[in-house]
N, CA, C and O atoms as CSV, one atom per row, in Angstrom:
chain,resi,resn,atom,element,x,y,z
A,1,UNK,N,N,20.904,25.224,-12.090
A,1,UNK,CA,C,20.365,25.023,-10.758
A,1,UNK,C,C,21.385,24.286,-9.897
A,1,UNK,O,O,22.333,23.567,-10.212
A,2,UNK,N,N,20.880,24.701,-8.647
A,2,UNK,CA,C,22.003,24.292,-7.941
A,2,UNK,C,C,21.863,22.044,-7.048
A,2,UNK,O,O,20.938,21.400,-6.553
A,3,UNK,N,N,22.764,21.863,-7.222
A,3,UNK,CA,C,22.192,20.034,-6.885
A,3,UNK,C,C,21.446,19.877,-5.658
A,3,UNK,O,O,20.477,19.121,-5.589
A,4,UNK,N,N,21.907,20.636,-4.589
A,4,UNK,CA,C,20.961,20.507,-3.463
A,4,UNK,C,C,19.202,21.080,-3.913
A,4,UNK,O,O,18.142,20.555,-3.572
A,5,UNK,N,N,19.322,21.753,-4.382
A,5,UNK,CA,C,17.644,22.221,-5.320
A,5,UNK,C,C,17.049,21.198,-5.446
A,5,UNK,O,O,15.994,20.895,-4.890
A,6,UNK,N,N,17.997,20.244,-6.576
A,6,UNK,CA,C,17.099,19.711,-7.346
A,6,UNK,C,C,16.797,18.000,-6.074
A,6,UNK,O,O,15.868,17.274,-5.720
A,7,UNK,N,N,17.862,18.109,-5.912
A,7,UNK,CA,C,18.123,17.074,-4.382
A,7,UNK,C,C,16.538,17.022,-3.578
A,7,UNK,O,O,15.825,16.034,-3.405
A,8,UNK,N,N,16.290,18.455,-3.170
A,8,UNK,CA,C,15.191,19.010,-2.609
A,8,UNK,C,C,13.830,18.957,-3.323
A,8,UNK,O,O,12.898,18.790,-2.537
A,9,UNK,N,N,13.542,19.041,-4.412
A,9,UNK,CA,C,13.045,19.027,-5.221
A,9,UNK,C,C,12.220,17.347,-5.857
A,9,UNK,O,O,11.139,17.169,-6.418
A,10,UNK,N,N,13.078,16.576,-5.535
A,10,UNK,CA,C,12.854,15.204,-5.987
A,10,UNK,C,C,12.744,14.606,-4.800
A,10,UNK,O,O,12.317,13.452,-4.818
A,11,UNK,N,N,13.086,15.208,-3.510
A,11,UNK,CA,C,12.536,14.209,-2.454
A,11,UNK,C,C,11.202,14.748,-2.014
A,11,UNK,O,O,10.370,13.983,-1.525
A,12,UNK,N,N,11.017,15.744,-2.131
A,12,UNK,CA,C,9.891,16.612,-2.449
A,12,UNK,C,C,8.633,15.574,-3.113
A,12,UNK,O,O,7.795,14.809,-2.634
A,13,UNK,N,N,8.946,15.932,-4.202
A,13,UNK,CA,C,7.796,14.972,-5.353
A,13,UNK,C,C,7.794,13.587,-4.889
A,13,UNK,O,O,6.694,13.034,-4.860
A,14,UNK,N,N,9.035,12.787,-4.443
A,14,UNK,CA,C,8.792,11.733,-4.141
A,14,UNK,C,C,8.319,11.324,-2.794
A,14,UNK,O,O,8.436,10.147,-2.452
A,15,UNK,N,N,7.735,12.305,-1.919
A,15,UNK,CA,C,7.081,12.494,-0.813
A,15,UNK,C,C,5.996,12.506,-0.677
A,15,UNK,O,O,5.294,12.083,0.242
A,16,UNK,N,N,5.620,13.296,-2.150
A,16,UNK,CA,C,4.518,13.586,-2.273
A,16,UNK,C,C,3.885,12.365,-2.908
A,16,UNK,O,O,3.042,11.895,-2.145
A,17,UNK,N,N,3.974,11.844,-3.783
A,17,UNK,CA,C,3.930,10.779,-4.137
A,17,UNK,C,C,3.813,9.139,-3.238
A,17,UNK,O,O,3.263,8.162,-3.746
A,18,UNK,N,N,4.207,9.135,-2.378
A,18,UNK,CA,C,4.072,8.254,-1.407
A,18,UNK,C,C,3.300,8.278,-0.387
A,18,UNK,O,O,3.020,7.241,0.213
A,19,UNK,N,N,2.730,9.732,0.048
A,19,UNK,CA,C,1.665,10.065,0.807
A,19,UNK,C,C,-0.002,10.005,-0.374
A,19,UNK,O,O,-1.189,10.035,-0.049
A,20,UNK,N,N,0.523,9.933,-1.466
A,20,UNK,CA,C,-0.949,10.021,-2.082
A,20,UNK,C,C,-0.887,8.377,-2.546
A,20,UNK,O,O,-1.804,8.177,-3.342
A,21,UNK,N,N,-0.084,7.132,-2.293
A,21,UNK,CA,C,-0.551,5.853,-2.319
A,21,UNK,C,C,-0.514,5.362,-0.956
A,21,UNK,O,O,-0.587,4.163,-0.687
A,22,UNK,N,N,-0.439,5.968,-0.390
A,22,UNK,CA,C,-0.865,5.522,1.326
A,22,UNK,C,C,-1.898,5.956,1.642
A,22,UNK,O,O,-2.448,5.289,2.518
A,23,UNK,N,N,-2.556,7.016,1.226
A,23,UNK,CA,C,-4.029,7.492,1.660
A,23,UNK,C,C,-4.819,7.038,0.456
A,23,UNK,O,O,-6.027,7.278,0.439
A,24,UNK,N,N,-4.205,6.352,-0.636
A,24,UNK,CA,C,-5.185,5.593,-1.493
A,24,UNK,C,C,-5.512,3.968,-0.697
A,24,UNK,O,O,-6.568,3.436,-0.354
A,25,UNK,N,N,-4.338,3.606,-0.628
A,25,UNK,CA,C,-4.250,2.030,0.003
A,25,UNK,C,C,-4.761,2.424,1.334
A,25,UNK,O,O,-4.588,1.446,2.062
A,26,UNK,N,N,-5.346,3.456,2.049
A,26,UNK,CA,C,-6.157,3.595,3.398
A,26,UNK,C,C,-7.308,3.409,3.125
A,26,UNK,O,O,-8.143,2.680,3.661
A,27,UNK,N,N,-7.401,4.382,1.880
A,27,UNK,CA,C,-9.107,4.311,1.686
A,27,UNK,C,C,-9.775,3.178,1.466
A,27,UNK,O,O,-10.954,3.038,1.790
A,28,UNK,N,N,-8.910,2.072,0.765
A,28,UNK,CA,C,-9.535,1.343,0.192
A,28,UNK,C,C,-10.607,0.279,1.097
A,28,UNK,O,O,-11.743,-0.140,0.880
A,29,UNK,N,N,-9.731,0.111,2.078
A,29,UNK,CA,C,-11.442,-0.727,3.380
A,29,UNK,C,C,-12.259,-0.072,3.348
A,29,UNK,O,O,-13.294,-0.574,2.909
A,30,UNK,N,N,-12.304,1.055,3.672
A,30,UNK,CA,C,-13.240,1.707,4.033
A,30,UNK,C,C,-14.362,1.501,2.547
A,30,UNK,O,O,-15.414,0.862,2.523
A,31,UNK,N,N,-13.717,2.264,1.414
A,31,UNK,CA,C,-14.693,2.115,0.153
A,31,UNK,C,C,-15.400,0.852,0.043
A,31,UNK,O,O,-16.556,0.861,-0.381
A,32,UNK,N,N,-14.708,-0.474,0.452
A,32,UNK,CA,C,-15.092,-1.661,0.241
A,32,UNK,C,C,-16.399,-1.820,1.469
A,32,UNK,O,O,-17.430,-2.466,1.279
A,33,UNK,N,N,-16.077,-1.103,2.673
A,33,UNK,CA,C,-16.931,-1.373,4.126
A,33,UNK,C,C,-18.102,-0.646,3.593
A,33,UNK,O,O,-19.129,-1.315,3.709
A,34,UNK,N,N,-18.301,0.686,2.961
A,34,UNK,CA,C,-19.090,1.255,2.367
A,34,UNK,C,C,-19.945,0.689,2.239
A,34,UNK,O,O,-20.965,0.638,2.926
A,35,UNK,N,N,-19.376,-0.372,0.390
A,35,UNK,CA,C,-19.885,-0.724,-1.164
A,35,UNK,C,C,-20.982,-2.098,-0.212
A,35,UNK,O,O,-22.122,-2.431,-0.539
A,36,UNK,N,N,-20.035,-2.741,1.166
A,36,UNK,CA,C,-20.820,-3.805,1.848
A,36,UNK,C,C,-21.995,-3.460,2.277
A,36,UNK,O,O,-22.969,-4.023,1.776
A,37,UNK,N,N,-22.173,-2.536,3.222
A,37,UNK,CA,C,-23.166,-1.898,4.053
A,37,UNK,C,C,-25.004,-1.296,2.583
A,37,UNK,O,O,-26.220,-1.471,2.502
A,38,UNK,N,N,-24.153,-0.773,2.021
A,38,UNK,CA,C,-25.193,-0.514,0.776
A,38,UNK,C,C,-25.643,-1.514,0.357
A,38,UNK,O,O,-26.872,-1.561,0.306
A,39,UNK,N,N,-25.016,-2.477,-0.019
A,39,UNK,CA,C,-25.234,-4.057,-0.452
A,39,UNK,C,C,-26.694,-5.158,0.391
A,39,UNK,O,O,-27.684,-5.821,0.080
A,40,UNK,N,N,-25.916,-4.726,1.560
A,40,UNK,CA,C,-26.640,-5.113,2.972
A,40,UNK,C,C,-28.420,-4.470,2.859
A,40,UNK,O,O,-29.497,-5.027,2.649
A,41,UNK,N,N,-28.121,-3.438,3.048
A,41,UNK,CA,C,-29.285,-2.612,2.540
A,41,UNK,C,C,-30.468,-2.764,1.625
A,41,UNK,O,O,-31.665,-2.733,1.914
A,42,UNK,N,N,-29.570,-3.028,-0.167
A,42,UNK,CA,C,-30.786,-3.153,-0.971
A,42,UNK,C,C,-30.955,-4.537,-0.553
A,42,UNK,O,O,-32.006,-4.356,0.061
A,43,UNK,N,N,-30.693,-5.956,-0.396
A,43,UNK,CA,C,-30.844,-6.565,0.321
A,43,UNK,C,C,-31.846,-6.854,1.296
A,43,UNK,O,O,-32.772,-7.642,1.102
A,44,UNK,N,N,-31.699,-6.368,2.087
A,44,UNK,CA,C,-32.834,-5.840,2.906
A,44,UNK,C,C,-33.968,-5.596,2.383
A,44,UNK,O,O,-34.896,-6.399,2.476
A,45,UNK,N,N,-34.072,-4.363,1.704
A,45,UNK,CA,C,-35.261,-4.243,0.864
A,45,UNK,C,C,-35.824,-5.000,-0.129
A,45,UNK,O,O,-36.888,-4.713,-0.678
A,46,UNK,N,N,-35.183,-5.909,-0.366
A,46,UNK,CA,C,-35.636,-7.120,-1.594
A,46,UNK,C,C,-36.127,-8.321,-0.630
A,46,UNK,O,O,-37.073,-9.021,-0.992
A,47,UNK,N,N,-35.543,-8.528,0.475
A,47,UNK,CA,C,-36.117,-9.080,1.446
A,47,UNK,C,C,-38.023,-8.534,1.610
A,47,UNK,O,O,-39.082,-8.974,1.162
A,48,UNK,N,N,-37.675,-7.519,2.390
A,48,UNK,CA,C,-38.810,-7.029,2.809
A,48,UNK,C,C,-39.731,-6.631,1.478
A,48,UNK,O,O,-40.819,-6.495,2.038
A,49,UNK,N,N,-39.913,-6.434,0.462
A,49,UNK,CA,C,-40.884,-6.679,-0.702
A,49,UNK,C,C,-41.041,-8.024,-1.055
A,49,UNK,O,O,-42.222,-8.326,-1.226
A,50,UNK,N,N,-40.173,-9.001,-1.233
A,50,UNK,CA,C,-40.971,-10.551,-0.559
A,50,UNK,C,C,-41.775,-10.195,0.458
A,50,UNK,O,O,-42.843,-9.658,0.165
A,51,UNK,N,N,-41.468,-10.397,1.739
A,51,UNK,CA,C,-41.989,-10.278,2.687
A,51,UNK,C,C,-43.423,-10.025,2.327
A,51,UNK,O,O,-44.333,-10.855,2.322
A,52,UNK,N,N,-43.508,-8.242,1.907
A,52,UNK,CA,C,-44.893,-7.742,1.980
A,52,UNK,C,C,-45.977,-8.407,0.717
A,52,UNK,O,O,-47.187,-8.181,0.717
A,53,UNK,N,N,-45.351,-9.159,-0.210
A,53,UNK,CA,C,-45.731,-9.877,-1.100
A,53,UNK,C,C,-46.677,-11.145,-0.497
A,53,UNK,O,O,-47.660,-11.642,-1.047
A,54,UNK,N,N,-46.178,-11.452,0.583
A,54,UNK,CA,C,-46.731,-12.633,1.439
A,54,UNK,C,C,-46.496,-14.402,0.662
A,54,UNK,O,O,-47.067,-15.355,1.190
A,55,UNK,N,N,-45.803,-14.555,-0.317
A,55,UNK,CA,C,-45.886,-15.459,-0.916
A,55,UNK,C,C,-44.849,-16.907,-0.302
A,55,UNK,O,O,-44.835,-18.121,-0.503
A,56,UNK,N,N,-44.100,-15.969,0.487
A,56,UNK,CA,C,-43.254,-16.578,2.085
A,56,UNK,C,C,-42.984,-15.826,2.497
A,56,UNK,O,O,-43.078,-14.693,2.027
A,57,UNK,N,N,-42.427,-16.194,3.792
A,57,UNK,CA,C,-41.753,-15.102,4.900
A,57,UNK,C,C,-40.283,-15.826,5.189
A,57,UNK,O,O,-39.976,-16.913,5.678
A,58,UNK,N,N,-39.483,-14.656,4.629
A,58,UNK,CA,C,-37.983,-14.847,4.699
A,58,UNK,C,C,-37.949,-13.684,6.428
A,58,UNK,O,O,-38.443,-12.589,6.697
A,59,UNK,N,N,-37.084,-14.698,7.228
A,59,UNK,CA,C,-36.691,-13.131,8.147
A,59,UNK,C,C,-35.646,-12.356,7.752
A,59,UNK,O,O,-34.709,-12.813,7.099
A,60,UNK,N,N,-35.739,-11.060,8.142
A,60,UNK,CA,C,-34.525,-10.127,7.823
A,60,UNK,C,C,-33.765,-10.157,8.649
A,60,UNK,O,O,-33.973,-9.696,9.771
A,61,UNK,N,N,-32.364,-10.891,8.161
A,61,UNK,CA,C,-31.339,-11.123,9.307
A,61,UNK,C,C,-29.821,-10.562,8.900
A,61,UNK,O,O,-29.948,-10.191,7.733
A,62,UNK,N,N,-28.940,-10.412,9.168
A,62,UNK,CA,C,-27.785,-9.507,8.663
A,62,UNK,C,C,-27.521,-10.619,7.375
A,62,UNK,O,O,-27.741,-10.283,6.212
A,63,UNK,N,N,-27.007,-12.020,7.751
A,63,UNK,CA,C,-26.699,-12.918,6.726
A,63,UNK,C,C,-27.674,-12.964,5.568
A,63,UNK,O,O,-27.358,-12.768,4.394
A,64,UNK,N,N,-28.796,-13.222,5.977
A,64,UNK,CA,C,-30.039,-12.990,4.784
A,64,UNK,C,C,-29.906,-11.759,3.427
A,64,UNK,O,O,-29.993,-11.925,2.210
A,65,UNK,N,N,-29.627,-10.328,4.364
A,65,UNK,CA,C,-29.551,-9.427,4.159
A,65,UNK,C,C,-28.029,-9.023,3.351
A,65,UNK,O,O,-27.922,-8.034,2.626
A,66,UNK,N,N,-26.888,-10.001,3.637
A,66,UNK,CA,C,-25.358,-9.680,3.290
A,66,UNK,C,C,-25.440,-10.814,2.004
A,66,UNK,O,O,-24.879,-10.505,0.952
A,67,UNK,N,N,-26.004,-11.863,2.085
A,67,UNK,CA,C,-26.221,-12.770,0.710
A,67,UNK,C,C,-27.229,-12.117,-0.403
A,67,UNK,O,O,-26.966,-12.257,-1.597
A,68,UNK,N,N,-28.559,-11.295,0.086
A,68,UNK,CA,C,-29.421,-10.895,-1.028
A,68,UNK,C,C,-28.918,-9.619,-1.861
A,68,UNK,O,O,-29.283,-9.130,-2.930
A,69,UNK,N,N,-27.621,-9.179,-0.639
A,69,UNK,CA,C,-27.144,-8.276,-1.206
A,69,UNK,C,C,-26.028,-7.959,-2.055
A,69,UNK,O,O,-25.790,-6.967,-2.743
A,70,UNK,N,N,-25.220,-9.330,-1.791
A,70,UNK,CA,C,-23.843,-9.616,-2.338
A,70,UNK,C,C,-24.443,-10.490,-4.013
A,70,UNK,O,O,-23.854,-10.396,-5.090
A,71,UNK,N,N,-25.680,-11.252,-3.761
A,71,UNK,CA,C,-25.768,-11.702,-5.161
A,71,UNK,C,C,-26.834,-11.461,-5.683
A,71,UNK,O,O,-27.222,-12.128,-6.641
A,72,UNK,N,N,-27.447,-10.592,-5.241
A,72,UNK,CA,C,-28.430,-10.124,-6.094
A,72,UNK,C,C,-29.861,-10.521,-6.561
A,72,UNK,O,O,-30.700,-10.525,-5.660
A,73,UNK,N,N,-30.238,-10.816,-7.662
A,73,UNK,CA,C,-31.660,-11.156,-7.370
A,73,UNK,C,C,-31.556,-13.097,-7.592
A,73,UNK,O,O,-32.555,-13.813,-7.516
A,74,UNK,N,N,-30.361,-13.541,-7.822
A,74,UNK,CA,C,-29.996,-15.043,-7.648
A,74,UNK,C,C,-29.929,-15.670,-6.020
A,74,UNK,O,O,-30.301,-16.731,-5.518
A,75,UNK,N,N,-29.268,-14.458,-5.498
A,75,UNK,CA,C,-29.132,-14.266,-3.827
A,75,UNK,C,C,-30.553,-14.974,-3.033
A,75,UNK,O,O,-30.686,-15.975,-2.329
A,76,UNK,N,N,-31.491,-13.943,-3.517
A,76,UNK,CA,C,-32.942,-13.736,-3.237
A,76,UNK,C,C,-33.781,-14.755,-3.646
A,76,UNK,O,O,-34.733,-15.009,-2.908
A,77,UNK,N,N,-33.644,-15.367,-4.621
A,77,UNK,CA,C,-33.995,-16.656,-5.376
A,77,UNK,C,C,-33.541,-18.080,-4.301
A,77,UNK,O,O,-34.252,-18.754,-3.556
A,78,UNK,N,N,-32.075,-18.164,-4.606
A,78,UNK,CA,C,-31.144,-18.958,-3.237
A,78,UNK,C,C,-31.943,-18.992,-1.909
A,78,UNK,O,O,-31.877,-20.075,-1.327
A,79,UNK,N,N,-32.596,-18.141,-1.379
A,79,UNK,CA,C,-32.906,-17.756,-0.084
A,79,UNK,C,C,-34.224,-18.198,-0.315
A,79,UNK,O,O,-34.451,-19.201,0.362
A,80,UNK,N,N,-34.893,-17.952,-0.795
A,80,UNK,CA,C,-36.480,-18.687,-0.929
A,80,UNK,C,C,-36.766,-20.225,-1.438
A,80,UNK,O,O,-37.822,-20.852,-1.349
A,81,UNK,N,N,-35.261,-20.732,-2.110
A,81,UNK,CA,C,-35.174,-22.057,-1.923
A,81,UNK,C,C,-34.838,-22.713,-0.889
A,81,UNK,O,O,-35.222,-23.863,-0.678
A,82,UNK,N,N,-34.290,-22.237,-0.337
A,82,UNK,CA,C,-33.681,-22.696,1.192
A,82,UNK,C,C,-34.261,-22.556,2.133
A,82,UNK,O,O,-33.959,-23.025,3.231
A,83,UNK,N,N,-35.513,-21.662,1.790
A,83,UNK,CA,C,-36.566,-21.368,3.112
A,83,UNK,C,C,-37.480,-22.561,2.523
A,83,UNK,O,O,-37.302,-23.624,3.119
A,84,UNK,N,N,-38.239,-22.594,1.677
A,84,UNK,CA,C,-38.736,-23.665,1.292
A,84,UNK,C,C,-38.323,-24.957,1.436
A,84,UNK,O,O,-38.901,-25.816,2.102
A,85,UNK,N,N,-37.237,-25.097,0.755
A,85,UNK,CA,C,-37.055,-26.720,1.026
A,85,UNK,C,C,-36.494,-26.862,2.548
A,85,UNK,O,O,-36.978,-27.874,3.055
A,86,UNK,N,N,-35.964,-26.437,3.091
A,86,UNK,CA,C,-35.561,-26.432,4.559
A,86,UNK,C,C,-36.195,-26.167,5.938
A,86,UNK,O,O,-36.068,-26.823,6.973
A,87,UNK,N,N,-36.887,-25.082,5.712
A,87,UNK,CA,C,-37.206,-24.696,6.805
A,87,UNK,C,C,-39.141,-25.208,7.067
A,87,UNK,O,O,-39.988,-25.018,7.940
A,88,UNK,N,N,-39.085,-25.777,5.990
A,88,UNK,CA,C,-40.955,-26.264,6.086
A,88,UNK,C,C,-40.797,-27.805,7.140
A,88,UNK,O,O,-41.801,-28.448,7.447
């Protein structure tokens, strides 16, 4: 083969290669902005089944909603201590 080929050939692959970790390292906010927003969500809904439980009333607020969702059912626990001891 001839050197300009292979010349061609390897800047080639290594083109290619650099466009597929730049549209990985793009994606990655976004996947993370996603994984947040879903988070936010069940959140929300663990909120609001307290809620309809009536045993307190947490409001549904983005922060409420970004903590019940980021930690889970400790989150949700956290939040009904803090409504309790605080807000009475």
């Amino acid at each position: 083969m001839n050197t300009e080929v292979i010349e061609y050939l390897a800047g080639a692959i290594v083109g290619v290669v650099v466009i597929v970790m730049v549209i990985n390292i793009l994606t990655l906010p976004f996947q993370l902005l996603f994984k947040l927003i879903i988070n936010s969500v069940i959140g929300a809904i663990m909120l609001y089944v307290i809620n309809m439980v009536g045993l307190i009333a947490i409001k549904i607020t983005f922060i409420h909603c970004f903590i019940a969702g980021t930690f889970g059912v400790p989150g949700v626990i956290g939040l009904v201590i803090y409504t309790l001891a605080f807000k009475n």
